[in-house]
N, C-alpha and C positions, 0 to 999 in steps of 0.2 A: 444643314448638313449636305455634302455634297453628294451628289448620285453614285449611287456604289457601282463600281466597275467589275466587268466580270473576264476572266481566263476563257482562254477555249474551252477548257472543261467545266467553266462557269463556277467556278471558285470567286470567293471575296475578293478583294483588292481591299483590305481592310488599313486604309486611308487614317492616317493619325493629323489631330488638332494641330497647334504648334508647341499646344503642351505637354504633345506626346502620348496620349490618354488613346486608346482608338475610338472609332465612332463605330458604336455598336458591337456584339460580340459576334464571331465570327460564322459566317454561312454553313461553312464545314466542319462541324465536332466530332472527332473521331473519338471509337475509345479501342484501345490497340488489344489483339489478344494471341497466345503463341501457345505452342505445348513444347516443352522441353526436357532432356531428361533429370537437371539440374537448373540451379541457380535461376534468376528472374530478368535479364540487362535485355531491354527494350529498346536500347539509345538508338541504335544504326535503325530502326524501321522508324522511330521517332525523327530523325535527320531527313531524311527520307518524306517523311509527313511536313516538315519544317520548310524542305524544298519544294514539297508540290502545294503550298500556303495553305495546310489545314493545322488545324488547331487540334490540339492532344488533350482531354479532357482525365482519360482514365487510363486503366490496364489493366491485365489479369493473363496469369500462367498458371495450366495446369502441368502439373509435374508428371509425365509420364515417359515410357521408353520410346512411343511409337504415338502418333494421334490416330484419334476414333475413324475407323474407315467412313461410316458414313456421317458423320454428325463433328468431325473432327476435335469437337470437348466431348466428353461424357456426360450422360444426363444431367447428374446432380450439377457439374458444374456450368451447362448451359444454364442452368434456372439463376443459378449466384451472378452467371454475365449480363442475364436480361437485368436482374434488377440494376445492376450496379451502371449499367450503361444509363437505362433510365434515369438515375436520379442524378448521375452526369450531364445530364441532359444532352448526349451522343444522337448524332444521327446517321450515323453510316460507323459500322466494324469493319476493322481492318485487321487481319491477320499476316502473321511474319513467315508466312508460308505459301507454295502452290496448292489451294484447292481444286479438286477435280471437282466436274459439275454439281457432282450431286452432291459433296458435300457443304456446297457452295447456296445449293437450293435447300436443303437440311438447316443449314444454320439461320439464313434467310426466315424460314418457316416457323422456326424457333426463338427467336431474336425477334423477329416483329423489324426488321431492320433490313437495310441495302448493304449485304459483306463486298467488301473488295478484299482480292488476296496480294500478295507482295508484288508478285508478277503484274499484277496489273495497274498496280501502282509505279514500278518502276518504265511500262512501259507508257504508261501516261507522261512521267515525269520527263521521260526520251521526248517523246512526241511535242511536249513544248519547247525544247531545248534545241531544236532538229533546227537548222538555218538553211543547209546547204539543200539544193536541188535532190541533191544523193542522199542526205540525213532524213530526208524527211520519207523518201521510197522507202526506206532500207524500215523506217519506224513505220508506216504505212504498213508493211508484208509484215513485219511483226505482231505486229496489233493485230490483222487478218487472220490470221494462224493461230493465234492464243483463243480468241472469240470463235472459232469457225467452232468447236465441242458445246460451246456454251450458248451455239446461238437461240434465241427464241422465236426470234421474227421479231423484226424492228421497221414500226413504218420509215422510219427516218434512215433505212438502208445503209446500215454497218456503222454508223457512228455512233455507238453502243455507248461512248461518255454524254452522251448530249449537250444539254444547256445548266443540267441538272447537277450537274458536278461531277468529282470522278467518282465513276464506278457505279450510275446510276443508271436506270434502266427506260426504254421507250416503247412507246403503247405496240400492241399489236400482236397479237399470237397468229395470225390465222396466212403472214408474209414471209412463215418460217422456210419454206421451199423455193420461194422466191429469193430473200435474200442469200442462202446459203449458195443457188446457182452463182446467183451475182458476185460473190467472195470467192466462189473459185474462176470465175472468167477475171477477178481484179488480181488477185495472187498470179496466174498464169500473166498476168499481161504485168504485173511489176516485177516477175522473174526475170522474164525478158528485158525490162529495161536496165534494169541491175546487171544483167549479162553485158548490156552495151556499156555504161558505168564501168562495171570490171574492164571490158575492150580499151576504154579510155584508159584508165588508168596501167595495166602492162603496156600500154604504149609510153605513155609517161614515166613509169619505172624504168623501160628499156632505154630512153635515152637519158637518164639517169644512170644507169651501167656504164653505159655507154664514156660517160664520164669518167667513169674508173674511182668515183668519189666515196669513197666507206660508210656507210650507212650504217644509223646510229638508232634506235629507239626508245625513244619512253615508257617504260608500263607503270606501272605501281595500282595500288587502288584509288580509288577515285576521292577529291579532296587531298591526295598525299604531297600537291604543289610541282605537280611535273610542269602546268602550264609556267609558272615564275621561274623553275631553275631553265627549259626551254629561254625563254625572253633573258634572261642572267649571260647564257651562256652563245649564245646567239645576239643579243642586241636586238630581238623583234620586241614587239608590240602588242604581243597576241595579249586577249581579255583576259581576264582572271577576276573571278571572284569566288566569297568562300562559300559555297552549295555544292549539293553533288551531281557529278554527271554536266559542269560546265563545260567541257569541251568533248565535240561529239564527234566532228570532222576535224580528221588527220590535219596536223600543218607541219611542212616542211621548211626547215631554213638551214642558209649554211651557217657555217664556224669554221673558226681555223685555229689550229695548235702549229707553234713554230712553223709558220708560213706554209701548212698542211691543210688544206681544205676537207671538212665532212662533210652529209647530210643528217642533220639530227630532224626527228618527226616526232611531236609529238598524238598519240592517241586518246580511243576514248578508253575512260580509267573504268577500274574493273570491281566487283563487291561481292561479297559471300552470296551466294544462290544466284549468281548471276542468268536472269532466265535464257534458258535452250534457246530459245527463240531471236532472240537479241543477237548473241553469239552467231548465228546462222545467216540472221538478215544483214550485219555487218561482215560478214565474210569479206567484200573486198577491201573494208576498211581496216580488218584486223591482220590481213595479208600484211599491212606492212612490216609490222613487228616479226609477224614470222618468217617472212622476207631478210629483215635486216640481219650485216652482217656481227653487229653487238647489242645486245639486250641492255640499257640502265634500267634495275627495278629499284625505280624509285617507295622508299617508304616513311610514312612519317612516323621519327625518332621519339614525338614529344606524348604520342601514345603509349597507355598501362605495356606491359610486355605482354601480358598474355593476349591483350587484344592487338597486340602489332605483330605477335607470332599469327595469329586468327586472320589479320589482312594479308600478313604473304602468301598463307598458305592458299587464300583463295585466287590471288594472283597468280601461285605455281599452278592451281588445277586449270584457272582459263588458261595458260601458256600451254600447258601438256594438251588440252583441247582444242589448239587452234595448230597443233602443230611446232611451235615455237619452244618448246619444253628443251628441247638440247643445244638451240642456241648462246655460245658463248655469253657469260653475264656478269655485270659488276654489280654489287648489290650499292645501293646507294641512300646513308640515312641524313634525310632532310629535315629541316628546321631545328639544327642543331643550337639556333639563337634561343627556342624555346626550354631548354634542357641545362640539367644544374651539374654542376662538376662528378659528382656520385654517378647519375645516369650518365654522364660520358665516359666513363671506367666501366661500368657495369656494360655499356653496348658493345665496347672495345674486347672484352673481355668474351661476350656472346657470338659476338658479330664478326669473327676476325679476317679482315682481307677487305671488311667493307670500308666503304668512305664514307665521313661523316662530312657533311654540309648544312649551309643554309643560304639555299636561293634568294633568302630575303637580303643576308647580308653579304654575300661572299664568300662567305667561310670555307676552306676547303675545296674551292673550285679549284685552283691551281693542281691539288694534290690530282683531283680527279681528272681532270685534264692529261697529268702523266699516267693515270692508272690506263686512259683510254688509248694514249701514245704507246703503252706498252703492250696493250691487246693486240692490235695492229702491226705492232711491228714484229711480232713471231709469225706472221703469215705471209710477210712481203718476202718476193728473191730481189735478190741481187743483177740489174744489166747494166752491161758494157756495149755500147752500139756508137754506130757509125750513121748517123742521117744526113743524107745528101739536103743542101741548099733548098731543093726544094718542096723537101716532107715539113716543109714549117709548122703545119697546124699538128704534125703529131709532135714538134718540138715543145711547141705551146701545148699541149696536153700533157707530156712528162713534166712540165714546169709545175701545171697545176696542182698534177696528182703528188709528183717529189717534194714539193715544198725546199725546206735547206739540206734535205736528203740530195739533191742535185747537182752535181760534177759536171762541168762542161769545158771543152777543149775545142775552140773553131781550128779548122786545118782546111788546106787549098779544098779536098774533095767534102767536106760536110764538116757537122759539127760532131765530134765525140762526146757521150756522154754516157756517166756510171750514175746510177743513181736504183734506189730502193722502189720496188712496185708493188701494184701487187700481182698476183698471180696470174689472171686474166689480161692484164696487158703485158706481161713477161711475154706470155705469148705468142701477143701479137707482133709484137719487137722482132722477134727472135730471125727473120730475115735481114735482121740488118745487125746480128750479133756480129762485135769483132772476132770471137771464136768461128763465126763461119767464111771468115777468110775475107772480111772486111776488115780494112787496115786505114791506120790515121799515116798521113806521110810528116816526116820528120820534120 
């Protein structure tokens, strides 16, 4: 057998034969547990568990309006989860919720067990995912802030997942004052860099304007395939695969509709209970979206309704929270390849005005392509101008931004030209409007 490999949070790498069998069962046994007021669907914390490579062994939901302020189940039904975890043979609870400290230390105490709550499994799951320079600061200050209520004192100085897996805990009670200073001179000193980060980036945005080029974005919830209709609709490259929370860092690329240049961006995708912290530490990365000048909220078509109603809705609340809630939007339902003649009546009918796609195969992208040609084109004016010979480079920038919207008449003193813009370079134009008594000679 070959030597087990470990994750940063020191998870399995549960290695299979060639006959597919794994070698040995897995390091991490969760057993999942929720309070809700109905119904028992575990799947999305299970996804979740699937992506950060632990293994789901059990579950259990108590039915209630609210959970236990301190103990977050009720007595009787902590006794029913010890046993049941144990003869699961779990090693660590996981819960589909934020636990506050103590009830964190409560279930701990009563459990006989290591709880992690969702948040902190989610920002684990960040934290491996994080490539860029800025992904990983941004997951750094987040992780910092979640742990900073929860800290105990850790010899091993704030790296609270260890070697031990996620969500387990390092020796040490007595480093609790020391590490706590230490997290707020690291949080101070990653604010700051994230401020330069931000710096960088409205520099990059600004000459991005500057372009006059319509900016486009991606949201949806995360797994809904915004990376594949991006790479579809663009021709990039970008990774894709099926886990959640694959793309973390923003990527920009152009497209063009009828010789019309955009920027489309894809971001990172978004999930019910999205933690506060995440939301915060990504602030310069979620700027784009609430930056751009059109929202795609990408969703995937081939989900029950009630839980694709349940993803937009969490999508609308991170947009209303970032600011981007009134951003022009086209709703956009993907993997329409997955979907049987019924469900495409039935979305048609719920969904109207949306566009139905599939990034896998094509489908529908033409249509969407005009829905986004006609977003745009209610907000361009109309110029008539006169550019002398030698404003060439703003010649070459009406070419870019006009596309075959673009009229041109060369004449002895410059070239004339009418053409659709948009508003902000209407503007700038406007000293060389024919209406201000520049004239083409005959």
């Amino acid at each position: 057998m070959r030597p087990v490999q470990r994750s940063r949070t020191g998870r399995t790498d549960n290695r299979q034969h060639a006959s597919g069998v794994p070698e040995g069962r897995a390091k991490q046994r969760a057993f999942c547990i929720a309070v809700l007021p109905d119904g028992d669907d575990l799947s999305e914390l299970k996804e979740l568990l699937r992506t950060a490579r632990v293994a789901v062994v059990g579950e259990s939901v108590q039915h209630r309006e609210a959970p236990h302020p301190r103990s977050y189940l009720g007595s009787g039904k902590l006794e029913e989860v010890k046993e049941q975890a144990k003869a699961a043979d779990a090693n660590v609870i996981v819960c589909d919720d934020e636990l506050s400290p103590s009830q964190e230390r409560n279930l701990e105490e009563a459990l006989k067990l290591p709880v992690i709550d969702r948040t902190e499994l989610i920002l684990d799951i960040f934290a491996g995912h994080a490539n860029s320079a800025e992904g990983k600061l941004q997951v750094e200050l987040a992780q910092l802030e979640y742990n900073m209520a929860r800290m105990r004192g850790l010899w091993t100085h704030l790296d609270r997942l260890g070697v031990g897996g996620v969500g387990t805990r390092g020796p040490g009670e007595t480093q609790i004052e020391t590490d706590r200073r230490l997290a707020r001179n690291r949080i101070t000193a990653l604010k700051r860099r994230l401020e330069e980060v931000k710096g960088s980036r409205r520099t990059m945005r600004a000459e991005r304007e500057r372009a006059h080029l319509p900016q486009i974005a991606l949201a949806g919830y995360t797994n809904a395939g915004k990376s594949t209709l991006l790479n579809r609709l663009t021709g990039a490259e970008v990774s894709v695969r099926d886990r959640l929370f694959h793309t973390l860092d923003p990527t920009t690329r152009t497209m063009e509709l009828h010789g019309r240049a955009y920027l489309l961006t894809d971001t990172v995708g978004f999930i019910r209970k999205l933690p506060h912290q995440l939301v915060e530490a990504f602030g310069a990365t979620l700027d784009e979206t609430r930056l751009a000048d059109l929202v795609l909220h990408v969703v995937d078509a081939s989900s029950p309704e009630d839980e694709m109603d349940s993803m937009m809705r969490a999508v609308d609340e991170v947009l209303d929270e970032i600011g981007a809630g009134e951003n022009p939007r086209i709703l956009v339902l993907n993997k329409a390849d997955a979907i049987d003649e019924d469900r495409r009546r039935a979305l048609e009918l719920d969904h109207r005005g949306a566009v139905l796609v599939s990034a896998a195969t094509g489908e529908g992208l033409e249509e969407l392509g005009e829905r986004i040609e006609q977003e745009f084109r209610r907000r361009l004016r109309t110029v008539d101008v006169l550019l002398p010979y030698a404003e060439g480079a703003r010649l070459a920038e009406l070419h870019d931004v006009a596309g075959d919207d673009l009229r041109r008449e060369d004449t002895p003193t410059g070239v004339r030209v009418s053409a659709r813009v948009p508003a902000a370079l209407a503007e700038r134009l406007e000293p060389f409007a024919v209406s201000n008594g520049n004239g083409a000679s005959a």
